[in-house]
ZAMARGU-4260 file (C-alpha; in steps of 0.2 Angstrom, whole numbers, plus 5000, padded with zeros to 4 digits):
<rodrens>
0) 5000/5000/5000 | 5008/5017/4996 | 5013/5027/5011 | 5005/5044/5011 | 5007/5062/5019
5) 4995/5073/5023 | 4996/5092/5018 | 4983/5107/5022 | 4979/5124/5014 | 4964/5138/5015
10) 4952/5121/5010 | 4957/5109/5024 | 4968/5095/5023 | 4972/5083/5007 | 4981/5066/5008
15) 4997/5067/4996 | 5008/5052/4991 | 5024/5052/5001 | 5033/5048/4984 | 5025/5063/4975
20) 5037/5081/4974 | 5018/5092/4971 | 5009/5096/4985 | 4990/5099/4993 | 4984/5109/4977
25) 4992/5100/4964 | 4983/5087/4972 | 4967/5098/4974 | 4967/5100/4953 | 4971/5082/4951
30) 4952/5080/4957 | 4945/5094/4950 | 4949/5094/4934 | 4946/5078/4925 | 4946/5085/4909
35) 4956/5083/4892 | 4967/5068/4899 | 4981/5080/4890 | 4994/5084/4907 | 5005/5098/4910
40) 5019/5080/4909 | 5013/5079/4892 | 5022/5097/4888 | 5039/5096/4894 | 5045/5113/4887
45) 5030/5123/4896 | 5037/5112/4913 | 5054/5117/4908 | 5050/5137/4905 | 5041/5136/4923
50) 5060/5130/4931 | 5067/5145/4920 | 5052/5158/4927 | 5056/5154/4946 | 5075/5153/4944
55) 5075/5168/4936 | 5064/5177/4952 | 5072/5165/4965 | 5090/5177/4955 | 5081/5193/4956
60) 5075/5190/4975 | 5090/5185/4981 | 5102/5198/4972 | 5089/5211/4981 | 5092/5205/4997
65) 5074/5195/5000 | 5081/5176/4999 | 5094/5171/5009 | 5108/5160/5001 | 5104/5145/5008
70) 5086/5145/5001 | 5090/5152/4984 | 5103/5139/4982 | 5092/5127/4986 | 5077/5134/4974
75) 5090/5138/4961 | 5095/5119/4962 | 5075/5113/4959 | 5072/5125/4946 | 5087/5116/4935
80) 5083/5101/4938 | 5065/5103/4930 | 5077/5113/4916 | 5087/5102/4913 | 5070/5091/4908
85) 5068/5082/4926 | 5052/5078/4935 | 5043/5081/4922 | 5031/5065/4927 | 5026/5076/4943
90) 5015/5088/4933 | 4999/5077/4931 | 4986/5089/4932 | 4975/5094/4915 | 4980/5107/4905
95) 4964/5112/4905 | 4958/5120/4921 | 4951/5134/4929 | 4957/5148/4941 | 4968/5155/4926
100) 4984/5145/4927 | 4984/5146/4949 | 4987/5127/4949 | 5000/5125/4934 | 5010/5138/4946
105) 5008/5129/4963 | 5011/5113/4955 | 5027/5120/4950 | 5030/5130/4965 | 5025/5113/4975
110) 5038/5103/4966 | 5052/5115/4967 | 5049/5117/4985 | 5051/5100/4988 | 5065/5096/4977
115) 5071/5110/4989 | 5067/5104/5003 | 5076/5087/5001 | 5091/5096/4995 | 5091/5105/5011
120) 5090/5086/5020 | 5073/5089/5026 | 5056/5079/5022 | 5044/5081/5009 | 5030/5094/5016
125) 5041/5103/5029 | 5036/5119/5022 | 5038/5129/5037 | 5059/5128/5030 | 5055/5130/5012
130) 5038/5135/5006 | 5029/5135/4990 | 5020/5153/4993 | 5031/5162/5002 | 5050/5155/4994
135) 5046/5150/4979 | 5031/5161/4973 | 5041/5176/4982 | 5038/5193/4972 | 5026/5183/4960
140) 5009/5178/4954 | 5002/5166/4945 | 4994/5179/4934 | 5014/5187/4929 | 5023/5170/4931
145) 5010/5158/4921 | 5009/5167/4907 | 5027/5171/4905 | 5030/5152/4908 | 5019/5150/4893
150) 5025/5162/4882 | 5042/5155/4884 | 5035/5139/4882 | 5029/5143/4865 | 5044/5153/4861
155) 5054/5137/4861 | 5040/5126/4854 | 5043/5136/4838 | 5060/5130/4834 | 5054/5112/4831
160) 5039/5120/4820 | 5051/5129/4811 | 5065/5117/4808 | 5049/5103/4802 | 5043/5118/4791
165) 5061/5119/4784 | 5064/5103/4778 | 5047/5100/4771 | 5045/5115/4760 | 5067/5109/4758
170) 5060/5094/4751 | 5045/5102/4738 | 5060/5113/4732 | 5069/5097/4728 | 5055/5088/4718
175) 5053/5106/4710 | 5069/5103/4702 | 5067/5084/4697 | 5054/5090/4689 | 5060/5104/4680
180) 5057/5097/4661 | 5042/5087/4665 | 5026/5097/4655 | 5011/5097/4659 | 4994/5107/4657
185) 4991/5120/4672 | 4973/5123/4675 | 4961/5136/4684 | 4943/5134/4692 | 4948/5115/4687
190) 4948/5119/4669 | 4964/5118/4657 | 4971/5132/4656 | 4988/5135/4649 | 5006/5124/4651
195) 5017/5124/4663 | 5029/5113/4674 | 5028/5101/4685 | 5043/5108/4694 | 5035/5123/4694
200) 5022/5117/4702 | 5030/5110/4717 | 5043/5126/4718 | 5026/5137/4720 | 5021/5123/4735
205) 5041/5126/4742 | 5040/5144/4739 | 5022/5148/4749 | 5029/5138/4761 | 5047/5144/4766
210) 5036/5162/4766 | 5029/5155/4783 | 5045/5154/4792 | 5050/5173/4792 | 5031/5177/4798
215) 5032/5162/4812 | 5049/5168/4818 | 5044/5186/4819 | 5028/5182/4827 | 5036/5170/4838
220) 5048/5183/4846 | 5033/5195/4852 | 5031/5180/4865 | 5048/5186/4872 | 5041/5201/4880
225) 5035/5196/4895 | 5026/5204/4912 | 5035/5197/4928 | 5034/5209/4942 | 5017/5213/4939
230) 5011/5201/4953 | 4991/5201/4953 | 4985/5215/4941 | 5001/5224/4935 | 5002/5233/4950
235) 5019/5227/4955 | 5011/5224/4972 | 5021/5215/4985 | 5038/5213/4971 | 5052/5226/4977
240) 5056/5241/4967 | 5069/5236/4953 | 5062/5218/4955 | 5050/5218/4936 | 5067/5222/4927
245) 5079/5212/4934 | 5068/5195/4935 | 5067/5198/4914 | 5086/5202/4914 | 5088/5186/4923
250) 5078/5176/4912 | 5085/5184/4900 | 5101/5178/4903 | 5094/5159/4907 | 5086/5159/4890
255) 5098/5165/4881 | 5086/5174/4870 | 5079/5194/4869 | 5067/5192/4883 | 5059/5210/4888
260) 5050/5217/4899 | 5031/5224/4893 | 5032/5243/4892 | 5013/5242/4904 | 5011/5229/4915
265) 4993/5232/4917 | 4988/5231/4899 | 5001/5216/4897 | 4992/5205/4912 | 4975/5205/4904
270) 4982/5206/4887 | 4982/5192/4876 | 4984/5195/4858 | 5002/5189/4856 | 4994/5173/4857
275) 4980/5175/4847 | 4994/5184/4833 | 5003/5167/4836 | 4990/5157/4835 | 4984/5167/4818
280) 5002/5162/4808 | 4998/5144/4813 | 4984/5146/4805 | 4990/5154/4792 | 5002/5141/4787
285) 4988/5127/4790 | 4977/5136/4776 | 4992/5134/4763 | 4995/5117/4771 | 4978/5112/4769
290) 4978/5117/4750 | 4994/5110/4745 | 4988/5092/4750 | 4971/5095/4741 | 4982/5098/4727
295) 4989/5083/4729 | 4976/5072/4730 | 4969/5080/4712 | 4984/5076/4705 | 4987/5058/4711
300) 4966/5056/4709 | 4964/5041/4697 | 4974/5028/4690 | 4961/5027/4676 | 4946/5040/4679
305) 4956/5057/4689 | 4972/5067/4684 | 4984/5053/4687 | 4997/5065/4686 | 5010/5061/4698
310) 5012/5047/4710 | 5010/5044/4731 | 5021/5033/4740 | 5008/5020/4742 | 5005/5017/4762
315) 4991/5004/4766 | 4977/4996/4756 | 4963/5009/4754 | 4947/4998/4753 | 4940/4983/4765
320) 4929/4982/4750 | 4938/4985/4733 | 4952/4975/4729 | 4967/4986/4721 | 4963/5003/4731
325) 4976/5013/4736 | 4971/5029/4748 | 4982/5046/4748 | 4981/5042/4766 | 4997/5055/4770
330) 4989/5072/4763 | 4973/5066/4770 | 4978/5066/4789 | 4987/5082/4785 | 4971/5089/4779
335) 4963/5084/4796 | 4977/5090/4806 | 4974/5109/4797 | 4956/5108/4802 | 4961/5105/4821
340) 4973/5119/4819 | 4959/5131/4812 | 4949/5124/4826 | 4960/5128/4838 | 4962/5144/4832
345) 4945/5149/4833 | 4945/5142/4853 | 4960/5155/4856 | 4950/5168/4850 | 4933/5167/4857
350) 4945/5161/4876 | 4954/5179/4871 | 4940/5190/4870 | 4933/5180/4887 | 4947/5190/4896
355) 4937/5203/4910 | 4944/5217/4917 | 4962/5218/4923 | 4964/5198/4922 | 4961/5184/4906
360) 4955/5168/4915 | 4955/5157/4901 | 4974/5156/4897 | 4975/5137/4902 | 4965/5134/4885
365) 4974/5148/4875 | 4990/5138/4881 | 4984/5119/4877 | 4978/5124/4861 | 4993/5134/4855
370) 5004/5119/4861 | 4995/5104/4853 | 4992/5112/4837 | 5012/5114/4837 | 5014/5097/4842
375) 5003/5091/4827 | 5008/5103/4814 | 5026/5098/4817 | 5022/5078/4816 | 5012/5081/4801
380) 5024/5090/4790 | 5039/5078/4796 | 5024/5063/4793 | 5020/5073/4776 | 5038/5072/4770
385) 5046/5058/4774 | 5029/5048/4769 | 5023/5054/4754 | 5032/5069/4746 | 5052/5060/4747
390) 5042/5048/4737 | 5034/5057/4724 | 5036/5052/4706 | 5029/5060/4690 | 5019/5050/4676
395) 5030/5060/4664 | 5020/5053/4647 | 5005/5056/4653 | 5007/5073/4655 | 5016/5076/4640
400) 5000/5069/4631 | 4991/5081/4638 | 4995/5096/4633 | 4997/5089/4616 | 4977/5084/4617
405) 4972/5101/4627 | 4964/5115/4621 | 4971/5126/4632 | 4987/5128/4620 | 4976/5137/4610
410) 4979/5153/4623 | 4998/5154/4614 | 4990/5155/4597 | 4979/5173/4604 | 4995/5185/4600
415) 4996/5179/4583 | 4979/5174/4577 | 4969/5186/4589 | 4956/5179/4602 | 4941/5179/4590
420) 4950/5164/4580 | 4956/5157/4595 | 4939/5154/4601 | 4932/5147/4585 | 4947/5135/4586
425) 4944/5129/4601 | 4925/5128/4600 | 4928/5117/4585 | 4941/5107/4593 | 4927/5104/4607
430) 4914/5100/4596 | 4922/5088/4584 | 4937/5083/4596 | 4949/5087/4584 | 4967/5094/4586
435) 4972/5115/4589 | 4988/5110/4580 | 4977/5103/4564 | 4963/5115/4564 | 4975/5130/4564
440) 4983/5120/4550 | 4967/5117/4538 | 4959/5136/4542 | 4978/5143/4535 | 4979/5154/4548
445) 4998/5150/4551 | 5013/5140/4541 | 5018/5124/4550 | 5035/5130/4553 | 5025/5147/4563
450) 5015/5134/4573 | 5029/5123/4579 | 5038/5137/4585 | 5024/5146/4596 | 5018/5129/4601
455) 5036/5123/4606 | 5032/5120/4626 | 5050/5129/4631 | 5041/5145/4622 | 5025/5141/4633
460) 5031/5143/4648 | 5036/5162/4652 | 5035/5177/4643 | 5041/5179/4627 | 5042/5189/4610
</rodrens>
């Protein structure tokens, strides 16, 4: 049977495993909120930029004279062990939550203390020589710490989004110049329209795509200004004078990064737009996602009766029904991962116009829905090139038959033999299925030799004179 300690606060007391570093209201949000089944464990870097927030005040209190040395060493200790990605299995409470982030912050200001307190050679739960509230919460609030825990968080989520985003639109780019000769017919509102590349194709893919690094990176670095030393409303109330600036400084220097102190602390603690600007690009880049895969699934659509331009890695047998089947199963998912992203989007806004007053409650589900659509948008463009666009491969003929059979290449013909007789061209190509190539011939309204060099595909595919 597991040993067990009992802890109290304002509600009474709770019974806490003896193994277990959180405390009474980790424990009291354990039986609250039986939510999501997403944890705060499942999030290692927002537990990690909660060690970075209270090392970074435990440094400001104790360079101002409000910590002793013995207890900022030992709360300097905890927080770098949860930096250093440690104890991370002792944040179980949901990500979603109410009380605007309160137990997120004393389940991390529970843990530290008691990493503390063992480092001090004392028990689990001996408070009175390290405590959560008045040590490790010292000069702070949930409402300044919490939400500069998740901005940093976020901050750091970013690179992995980033460096996923990199190699996929790396890896268009690549199949944009494999298939830099391969013709095919371009086409608008689903209609032929005039010819173009493959490779040009998957460059425009590669292009749109690398455009969303810059905006991500620059957006991601509003979430470096942060509003430590505001304590409960922006007020400063109960952090030292000098305290706001140097906490920043200090994390600052922890981080390694630009981290800066909001101009107004006021507006900055109910203020959430940073994350709903963030959440905006993620979007952003899921609505050119989204498209990208629609494309691909029109152009692998067939074998006999769609485009059947290029070629899907196959994955796994699309049908329990039809024999032969094959699914475009990768872009698929992706698609359904843009949806939860827009989703998720939408939650952050509607949670970010919720905020009243001088305080937003609904940060925890700003937070978890930031973070899992980064987690999901990185999987799926790492699942979306290693799977299926590494693997890509053109049906080169196929294309090339096209444009010869299209009526779109009756567009080049308009500088030389005006639209009027470009229309009556193609109308009767329509109607009798006939050839641009041998209609123009049998009207007379240009010399073979003419026709072959307007028509010549390397002459169709940019301007020219």
């Amino acid at each position: 049977m597991n040993k067990m300690r009992t802890e109290s606060d304002l509600l009474g007391e709770l019974q806490i495993p003896e193994t277990a570093y959180y405390g009474v209201q980790t424990q009291r949000a354990i039986n609250n909120f039986k939510i999501s089944n997403n944890y705060l464990s499942h999030y290692p870097e927002f537990v990690k930029a909660l060690g970075v927030v209270k090392l970074g005040a435990a440094q400001a209190n104790h360079e101002l004279g409000i910590l002793s040395k013995e207890l900022f060493d030992a709360i300097s200790f905890a927080s770098n062990e949860l930096i250093a990605g440690k104890y991370t299995e002792q944040f179980p409470i949901d990500m979603i939550q109410g009380g605007a982030g309160t137990s997120t912050n004393m389940n991390a200001n529970e843990v530290i203390a008691n990493i503390a307190l063992e480092h001090l050679g004392k028990q689990k739960g001996e408070y009175q020589f390290c405590s959560p509230n008045d040590h490790v919460n010292l000069s702070q609030s949930t409402n300044d710490a919490y939400p500069s825990a998740l901005k940093l968080a976020l901050f750091n989520m970013n690179k992995p989004l980033i460096d996923a985003l990199t190699s996929l639109y790396e890896a268009f780019d690549k199949k944009g110049k494999q298939f830099s000769n391969v013709i095919k017919m371009g086409r608008t509102q689903l209609q032929d329209a005039v010819p173009m590349t493959l490779g040009q194709e998957f460059e425009g893919f590669s292009n749109t795509l690398h455009k969303e690094v810059d905006n991500l990176n620059r957006i991601a670095a509003e979430l470096l200004v942060i509003n430590m030393g505001a304590t409960a409303i922006g007020t400063g109330l109960n952090a030292v004078p000098g305290y706001a600036q140097l906490c920043t400084t200090k994390i600052a220097e922890i981080m390694n990064e630009d981290v800066s102190l909001a101009d107004n602390l006021v507006e900055a603690t109910s203020d959430t737009s940073s994350f709903v600007d963030y959440s905006s690009a993620l979007k952003r880049l899921c609505v050119k996602l989204s498209k990208i895969c629609n494309d691909l699934r029109l152009l692998t659509s067939g074998p006999r009766t769609g485009l059947f331009e290029i070629n899907l890695p196959p994955k796994q047998p699309g049908s329990s029904i039809m024999p032969g089947k094959v699914n475009p199963v990768i872009p698929e998912v992706v698609n359904q991962v843009c949806f939860k992203v827009i989703g998720n989007d939408l939650s952050i806004t509607m949670a970010a116009e919720a905020g009243q007053l001088q305080l937003n409650v609904m940060e925890p589900i700003i937070g978890f829905s930031i973070m899992e659509s980064i987690q999901y948008l990185t999987n799926a463009m790492n699942t979306l090139r290693v799977e299926c666009v590494d693997g890509i491969t053109a049906n080169v003929e196929h294309l090339k038959n096209e444009v010869q059979n299209s009526i779109g290449i009756v567009t080049a013909l308009n500088p030389y033999i005006g639209y009027k007789a470009s229309t009556k061209i193609a109308k009767e190509a329509l109607e009798t299925g006939g050839s641009i190539y041998q209609l123009v011939l049998d009207h007379g309204l240009l010399s073979k030799e003419r026709l072959d060099e307007i028509l010549d595909p390397k002459n169709m595919l940019g301007p020219h004179i």
